[in-house]
N, C-alpha and C positions, 0 to 999 in steps of 0.2 A: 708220343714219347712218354707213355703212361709207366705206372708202377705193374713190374709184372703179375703175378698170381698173388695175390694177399690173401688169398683166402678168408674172404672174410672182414676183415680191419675197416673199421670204421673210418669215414670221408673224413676231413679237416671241416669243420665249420666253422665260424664266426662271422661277423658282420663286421665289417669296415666303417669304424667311426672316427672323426677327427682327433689326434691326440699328439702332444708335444713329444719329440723323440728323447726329451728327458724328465724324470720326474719332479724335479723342481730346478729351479735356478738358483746355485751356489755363489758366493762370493768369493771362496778361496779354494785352491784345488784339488789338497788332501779332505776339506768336506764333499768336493762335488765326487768325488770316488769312495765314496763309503754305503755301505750299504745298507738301505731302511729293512731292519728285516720285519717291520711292521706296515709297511704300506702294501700291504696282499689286499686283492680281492677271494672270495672265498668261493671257487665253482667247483660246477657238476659237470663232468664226462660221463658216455658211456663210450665202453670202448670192448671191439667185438674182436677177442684174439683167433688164432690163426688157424686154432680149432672149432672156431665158432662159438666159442661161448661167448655170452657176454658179460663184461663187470661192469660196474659203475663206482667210478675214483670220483673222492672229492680231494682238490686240492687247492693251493695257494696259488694264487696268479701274479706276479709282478708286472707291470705293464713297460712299457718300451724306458729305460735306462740307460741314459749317456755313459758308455764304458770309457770318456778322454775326457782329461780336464781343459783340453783345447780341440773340440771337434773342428775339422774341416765342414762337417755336414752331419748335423746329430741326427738327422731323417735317416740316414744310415749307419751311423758311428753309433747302437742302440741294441742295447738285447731287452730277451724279456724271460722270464724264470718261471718254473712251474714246478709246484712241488707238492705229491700226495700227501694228505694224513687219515684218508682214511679208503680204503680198495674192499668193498661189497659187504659194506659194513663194520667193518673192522679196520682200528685206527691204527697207523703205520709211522715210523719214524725213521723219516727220509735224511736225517739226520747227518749221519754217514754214510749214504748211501751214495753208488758212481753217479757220474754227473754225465749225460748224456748233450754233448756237445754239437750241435744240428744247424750247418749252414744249410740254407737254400740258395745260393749262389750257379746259375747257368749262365753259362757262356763269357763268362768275364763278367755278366752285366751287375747294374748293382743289384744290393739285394735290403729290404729295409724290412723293419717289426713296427715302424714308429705310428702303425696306425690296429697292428694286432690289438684282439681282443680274446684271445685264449691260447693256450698249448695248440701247435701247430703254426701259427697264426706267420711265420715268415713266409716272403716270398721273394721270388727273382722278375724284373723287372724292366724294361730297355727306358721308362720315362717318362716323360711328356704329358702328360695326363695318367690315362687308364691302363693298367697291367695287362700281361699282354693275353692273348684268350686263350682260356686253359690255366692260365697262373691260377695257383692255391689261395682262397680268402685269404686277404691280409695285404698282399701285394700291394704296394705303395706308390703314390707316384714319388717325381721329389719335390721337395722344398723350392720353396718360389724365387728362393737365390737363385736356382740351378734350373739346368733344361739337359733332354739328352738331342745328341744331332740325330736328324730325322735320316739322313746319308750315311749314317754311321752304317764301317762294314758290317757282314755278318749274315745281310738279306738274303744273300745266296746260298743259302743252308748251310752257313758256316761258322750257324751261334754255338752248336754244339750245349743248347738252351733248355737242360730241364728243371728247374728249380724246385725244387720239396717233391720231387722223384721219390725218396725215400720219409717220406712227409709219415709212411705207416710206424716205422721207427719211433718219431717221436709219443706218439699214442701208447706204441705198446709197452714203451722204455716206462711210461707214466703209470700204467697199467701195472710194471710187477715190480714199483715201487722207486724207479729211480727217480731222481731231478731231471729235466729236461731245461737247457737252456738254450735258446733259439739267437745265436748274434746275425745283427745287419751288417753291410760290408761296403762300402765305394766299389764303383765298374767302371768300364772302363767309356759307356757314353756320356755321364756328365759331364758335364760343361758349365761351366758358371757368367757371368753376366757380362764377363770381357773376354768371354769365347774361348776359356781355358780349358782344358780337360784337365780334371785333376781324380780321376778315377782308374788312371792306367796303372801299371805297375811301376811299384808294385804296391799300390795301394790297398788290395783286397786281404792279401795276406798280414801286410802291416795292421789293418783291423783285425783281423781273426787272433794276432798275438797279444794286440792292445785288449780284444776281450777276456781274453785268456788269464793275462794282467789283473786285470780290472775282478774278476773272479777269484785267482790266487790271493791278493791282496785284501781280500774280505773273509779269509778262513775263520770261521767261529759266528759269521753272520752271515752269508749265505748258504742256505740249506745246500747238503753235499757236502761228500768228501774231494777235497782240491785239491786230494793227490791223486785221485782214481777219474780224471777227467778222458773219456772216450771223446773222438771226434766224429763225426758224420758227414758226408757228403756226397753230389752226385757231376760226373760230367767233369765240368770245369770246376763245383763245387769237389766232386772225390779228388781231382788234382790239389786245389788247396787245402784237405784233409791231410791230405800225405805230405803236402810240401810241411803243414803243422805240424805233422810227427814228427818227420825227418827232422827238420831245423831248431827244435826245443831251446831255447837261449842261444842263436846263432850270432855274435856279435856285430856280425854285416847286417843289422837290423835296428840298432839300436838309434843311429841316428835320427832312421824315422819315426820310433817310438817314442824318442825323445821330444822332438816336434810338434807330436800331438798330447804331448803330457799326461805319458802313456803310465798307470802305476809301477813304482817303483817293485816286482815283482816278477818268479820268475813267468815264462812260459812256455815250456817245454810240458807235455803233456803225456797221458800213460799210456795209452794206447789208441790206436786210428782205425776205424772205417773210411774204404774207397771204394765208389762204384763208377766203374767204367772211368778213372780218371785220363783227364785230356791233357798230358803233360808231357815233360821231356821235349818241349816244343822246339827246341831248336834241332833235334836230332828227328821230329815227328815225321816230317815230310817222308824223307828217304825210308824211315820204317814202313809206312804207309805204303809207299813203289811196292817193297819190299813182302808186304801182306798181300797187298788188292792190285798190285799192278797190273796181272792178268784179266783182271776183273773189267766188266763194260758199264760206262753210266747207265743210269737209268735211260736213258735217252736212245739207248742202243750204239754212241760215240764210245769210239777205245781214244783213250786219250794219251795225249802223244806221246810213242815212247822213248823216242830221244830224251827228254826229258824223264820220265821214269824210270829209264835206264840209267843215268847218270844219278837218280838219286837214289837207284838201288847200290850201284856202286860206295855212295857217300856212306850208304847204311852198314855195309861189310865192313867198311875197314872202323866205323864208331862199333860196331856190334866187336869186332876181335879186342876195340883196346879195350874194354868193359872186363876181359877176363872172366867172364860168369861163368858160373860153373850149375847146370842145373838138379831143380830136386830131386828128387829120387833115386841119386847116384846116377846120373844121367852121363855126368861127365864134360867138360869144357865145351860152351856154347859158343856156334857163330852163324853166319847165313847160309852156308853150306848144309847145316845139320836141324837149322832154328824149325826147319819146318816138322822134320823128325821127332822133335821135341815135341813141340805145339799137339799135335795129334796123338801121341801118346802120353804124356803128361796131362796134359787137360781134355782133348776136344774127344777122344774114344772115353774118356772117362764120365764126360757131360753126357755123351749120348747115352750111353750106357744105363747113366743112373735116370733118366728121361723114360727112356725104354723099359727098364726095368719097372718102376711105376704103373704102367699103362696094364689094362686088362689083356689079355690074348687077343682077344679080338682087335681091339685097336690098334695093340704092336703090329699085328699083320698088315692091318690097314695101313700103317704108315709104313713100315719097310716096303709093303708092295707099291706105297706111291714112292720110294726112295732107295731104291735100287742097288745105291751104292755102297750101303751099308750092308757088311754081312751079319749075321746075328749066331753068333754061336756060342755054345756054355753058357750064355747069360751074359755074353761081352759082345761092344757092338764093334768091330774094325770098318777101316775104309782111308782112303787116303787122301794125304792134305792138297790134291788136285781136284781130288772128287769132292774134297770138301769147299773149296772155293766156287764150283759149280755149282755146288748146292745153296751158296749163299745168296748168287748171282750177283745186283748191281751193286758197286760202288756207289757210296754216299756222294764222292768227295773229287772234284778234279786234277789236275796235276801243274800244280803244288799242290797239296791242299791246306797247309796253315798259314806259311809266307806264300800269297797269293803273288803273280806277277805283275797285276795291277791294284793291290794292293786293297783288294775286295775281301779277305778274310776278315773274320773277328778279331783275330790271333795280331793283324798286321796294327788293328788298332786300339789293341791292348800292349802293343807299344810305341802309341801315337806318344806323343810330349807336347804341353804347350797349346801354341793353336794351330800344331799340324794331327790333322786326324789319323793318320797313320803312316806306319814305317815298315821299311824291311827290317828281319831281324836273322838273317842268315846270307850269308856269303854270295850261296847259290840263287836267291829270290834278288838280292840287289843289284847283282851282277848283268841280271836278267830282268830286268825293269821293264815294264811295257809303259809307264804311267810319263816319264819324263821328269817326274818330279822327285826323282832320289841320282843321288849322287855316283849310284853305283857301287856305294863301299855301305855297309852296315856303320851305323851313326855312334861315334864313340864311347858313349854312355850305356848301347843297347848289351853288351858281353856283361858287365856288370847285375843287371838288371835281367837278364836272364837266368845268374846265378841267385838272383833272389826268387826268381819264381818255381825255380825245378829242384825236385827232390833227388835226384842223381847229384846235385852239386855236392853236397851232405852227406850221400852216402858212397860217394866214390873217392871224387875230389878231396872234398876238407868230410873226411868221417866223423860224424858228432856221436860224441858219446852221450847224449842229453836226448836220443831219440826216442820217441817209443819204442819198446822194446814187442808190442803186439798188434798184429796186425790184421786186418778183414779187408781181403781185397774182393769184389764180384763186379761182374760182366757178362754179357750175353754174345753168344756164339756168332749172332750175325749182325753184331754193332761194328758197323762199316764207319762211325763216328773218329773213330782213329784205328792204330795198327793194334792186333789183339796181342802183338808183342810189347806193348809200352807196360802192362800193367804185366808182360809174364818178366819183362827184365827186372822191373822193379824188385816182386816177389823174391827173385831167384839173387837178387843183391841181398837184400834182406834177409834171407836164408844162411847165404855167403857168410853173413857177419854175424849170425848165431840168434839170430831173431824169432820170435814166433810167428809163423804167417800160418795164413786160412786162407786161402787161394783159390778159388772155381768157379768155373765157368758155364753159363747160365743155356741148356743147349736151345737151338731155337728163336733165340728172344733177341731184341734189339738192343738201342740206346737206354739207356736209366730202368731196365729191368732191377728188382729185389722180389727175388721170388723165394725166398727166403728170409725173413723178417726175422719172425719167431726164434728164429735160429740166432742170429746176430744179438738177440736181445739175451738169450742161454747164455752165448760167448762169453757176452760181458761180465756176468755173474761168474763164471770160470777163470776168467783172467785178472780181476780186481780181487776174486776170493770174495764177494759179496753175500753174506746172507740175509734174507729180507729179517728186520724186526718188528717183531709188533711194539706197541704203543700202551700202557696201563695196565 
C-alpha cells in the first residue's frame, strides 16, 4: 500500500529516539498551550521534487508538542512543526506561508510524532511495542499507561492501514516553502491499564480539532498563516481530512474539546486534501454491494449474494435521498445511472489521461493486453462491466465495514468501554453471528456516527464554516471501499458551490498520490500564496 508514482521524492528519514510527547511540563493551562517559537532545532533536508531536481531546505524543527492542556495520552495528543528559512540557499520567510496540515492516521489506528525527529517524522501504528512493518520512521509505540489489544479487529484486511501514504507531500510542501505540521491522534486500539479503550470514536477527530485549536490559538508565534490551514490525509486518515473540512467549529464537538482542555479557538479550516477516504461508514457497506458486488474474492469465493443484494438495495434508496446532482451537468444521480456516471466522469477520463502519457509503443502494448478498451481520437471508452472485470478481486467480504461477527476495524472503532467492538448499523446487528450484541445498534452509536462522517455536515446539518477547497484522489482499482464514497462526497460539495479537484488515479490501488507536485501547485492557487524571500 505504497505511495504511487513520486517520481522521484525523497524517503522520510529519521531515527527514532526517546522523547516526551510534550515539550515541557506546565503548571497552568493557557501556558501549557502557548507556543515556544524558540525551542527549534535547526536541520538539513534534501528533498528531490517530482521533477527530479534536488533542493536542500534548511529549516526549524519543533519537536513533539502537547496540542491539550489535559491530554488523555500526550504520546498521541502531540504534533511537531517544520518550518523552512532557507530553500538552496536562499533564505525564505515561511512567515505567512499555508500551513500544510499532515495526518498519518490508517485505519482508525493511533497515530503518534512523540518520538519524531524531523519533517515527515509521523506515523500510524496498531501498538504494543514496535510499528507495524512498512510504517514510516517515527512510528511510535504507546506510552506504558496504555497497550493496544493484540485481538483487536482489523486482521482480516480490514485496517484499511496506510499511514504517511502521502508522507511525499509533507517534503514537498517543505520544499516550496510552506510550514508543515504533522499532528498525533488516539485509535481506536488503545487500551489503558483497566482495559478501557479510549481511542474509539470519536477520539481521532476530536484530536485533529484540538490540534487545530491548539495552532489557531498561537497566531503570531507559530510560523504560518492560521488562516490558510490545508489538511492531509490518507485511507482512514483522508476520511478524517474531510470529516475536518467538513465540520469546521461543529458544536456537536465541543464537549469533547472541552474535556481535554482543548484552546479556546476556532477549528474550521481552509481547505482539505482526501486520498482514498474511508468514510460514510454507515452507508459504506451497501455502497460497496453496490461497486464490487459482482466482483469475486481473491480467494475465487463470490460472496453471498443475499446479503449483497439486500445491501445493494439499502444503497438505492440512501443514494436517491442524497439528491446529488452530478458534475459536469450530469444531471440527478442514483443507482440506476451511478454507474453511467462513474465511467464517464472519472474512470474514461483516468484512463484516458494514463494512456495518453504512455509512448505508442506501450499504449499498444497495454490496449492489446486490455481489450476492453477502445482507443479512439485520443479518448479511451469501455464500459463499467468491463471495467469491473478489469479490476478483478474484491478486497473486502460481505459486509465489509459492519462485519457480522464483528471482525472489521470499523466494528471496533465503535467499541466503547471494555467492549472491543460493536455493530454500528441496523443490517450488521440485526444479523449478528457473534451472540454478543443485542441485535439493535447500541444507543449512543447514531450520535457518534454523526461525529465521524462528513455527509452529516454537508447534508444533514450544512456548515457554513467548511472548507470551502477541496483535493480529493484515488486509485481506480482501490477495492478498499466503494469508488462511489468519495465521487458522492465531491459531487455534494460541488452541489453546495464548492471548489473540488476530483480524479481518479487509473490503475492504482489503496493510498496511491501520484500526483504530489500537483497538490502542492494547488495549494499555492487556492490560499493565493506567493513564496517570499527573506533579506
Amino acid at each position: 500500500m505504497g505511495i504511487g508514482a513520486t517520481a522521484g521524492v525523497a524517503a522520510v528519514g529519521g531515527i527514532a529516539l526517546s522523547a516526551n510527547a510534550s515539550s515541557d511540563s506546565k503548571s497552568s493551562s493557557s501556558d501549557a498551550l502557548v507556543f515556544d517559537p524558540d525551542a527549534y532545532t535547526k536541520l538539513t533536508k534534501s528533498v528531490t521534487d517530482t521533477a527530479g531536481t534536488k533542493h536542500t531546505v534548511v529549516y526549524h524543527f519543533w519537536k513533539a508538542i502537547t496540542y491539550v492542556a489535559k491530554p488523555v495520552d500526550a504520546t498521541y495528543q502531540s504534533l511537531i512543526v517544520s518550518a523552512p528559512v532557507e530553500i538552496d540557499g536562499k533564505a525564505v520567510d515561511a512567515s505567512n506561508a499555508p500551513i500544510l496540515l499532515a495526518n498519518s492516521v490508517g485505519g482508525y489506528l493511533p497515530s503518534s510524532v512523540s518520538t519524531a525527529t524531523e519533517v515527515g517524522g509521523g506515523g500510524s501504528a496498531m501498538g504494543g511495542g514496535a510499528a507495524p512493518s512498512g510504517a514510516p520512521t517515527g512510528s511510535a509505540a504507546p506510552s506504558s499507561s496504555a497497550s493496544a489489544s493484540a485481538s483487536a479487529p482489523g486482521a482480516n484486511g480490514n485496517t484499511n492501514a496506510t499511514g504517511g501514504a502521502t508522507s511525499s507531500n509533507q517534503l514537498l510542501a517543505l520544499a516550496a516553502g510552506y510550514v508543515v505540521i504533522e499532528p498525533g491522534a488516539r485509535g481506536r486500539t488503545l487500551k489503558n491499564s483497566s482495559g478501557e479503550y479510549y481511542g474509539t470514536a470519536p477520539a481521532a477527530i476530536v484530536d485533529l480539532k484540538a490540534a487545530v485549536r491548539y495552532i489557531k490559538s498561537n497566531k503570531g508565534r507559530i510560523p504560518g498563516n492560521v488562516e490558510r490551514i490545508v489538511s492531509a490525509g490518507t485511507s482512514a486518515g483522508g476520511a478524517l481530512s474531510s470529516l475536518l473540512g467538513a465540520s469546521g467549529d461543529s458544536p456537536i464537538y465541543d464537549k469533547y474539546l472541552k474535556a481535554l482542555g482543548a484552546a479556546d479557538a476556532s477549528d474550521a479550516i481552509f481547505a482539505t486534501g482526501a486520498w482514498c477516504p474511508i468514510t460514510d461508514l454507515e452507508h459504506a457497506d451497501g455502497a460497496y454491494e453496490w461497486n464490487w458486488g459482482a466482483n469475486d474474492l481473491s480467494t475465487g469465493k463470490t460472496v453471498d449474494q443475499t446479503v449483497s443484494k439486500a445491501l445493494q438495495a439499502q444503497f438505492a434508496e440512501y443514494q436517491a435521498g442524497l439528491k446529488l446532482r452530478g458534475l459536469g451537468g450530469f444531471g440527478p444521480l442514483n443507482a440506476r445511472n451511478l454507474d453511467a456516471y462513474m465511467v464517464e466522469q472519472y474512470l474514461e477520463p483516468s484512463a484516458t489521461t494514463y494512456l495518453a502519457a504512455l509512448s505508442d509503443t506501450a499504449r499498444a502494448t497495454y490496449l492489446k493486453a486490455n481489450t476492453f478498451i477502445t482507443w479512439s481520437g485520443g479518448k479511451a471508452t469501455f464500459t463499467w462491466a468491463d471495467f469491473l472485470t478489469h479490476v478483478g478481486a474484491r478486497k473486502k467480504d460481505a459486509p465489509a465495514f459492519d462485519a457480522f461477527d464483528l471482525s472489521a476495524g470499523e466494528n471496533n472503532e465503535f467499541g466503547t468501554g471494555k467492549t472491543l467492538a460493536r455493530h454500528f448499523t441496523a443490517y450488521g446487528a440485526k444479523n449478528d453471528s457473534t451472540g454478543l450484541s443485542s441485535k439493535r445498534v447500541p444507543s449512543d452509536v447514531p450520535a457518534k456516527l454523526d461525529l465521524m462522517n462528513p455527509m452529516y455536515h454537508l447534508v444533514e446539518k450544512v456548515n457554513p464554516n467548511r472548507s470551502k477547497h477541496w483535493w480529493i484522489r484515488l486509485g481506480t482499482k482501490d477495492s478498499d471501499t466503494a469508488l462511489t464514497v468519495a465521487a458522492n462526497l465531491a459531487a455534494r460539495l460541488d452541489n453546495l458551490g464548492d471548489d473540488v479537484n476530483h480524479i481518479y488515479y487509473w490503475d492504482e490501488g489503496h493510498g496511491a498520490n501520484t500526483d504530489p507536485g500537483d497538490f502542492i501547485t494547488w495549494i499555492a492557487q487556492v490560499t493565493g500564496h506567493k513564496a517570499k524571500g527573506k533579506g
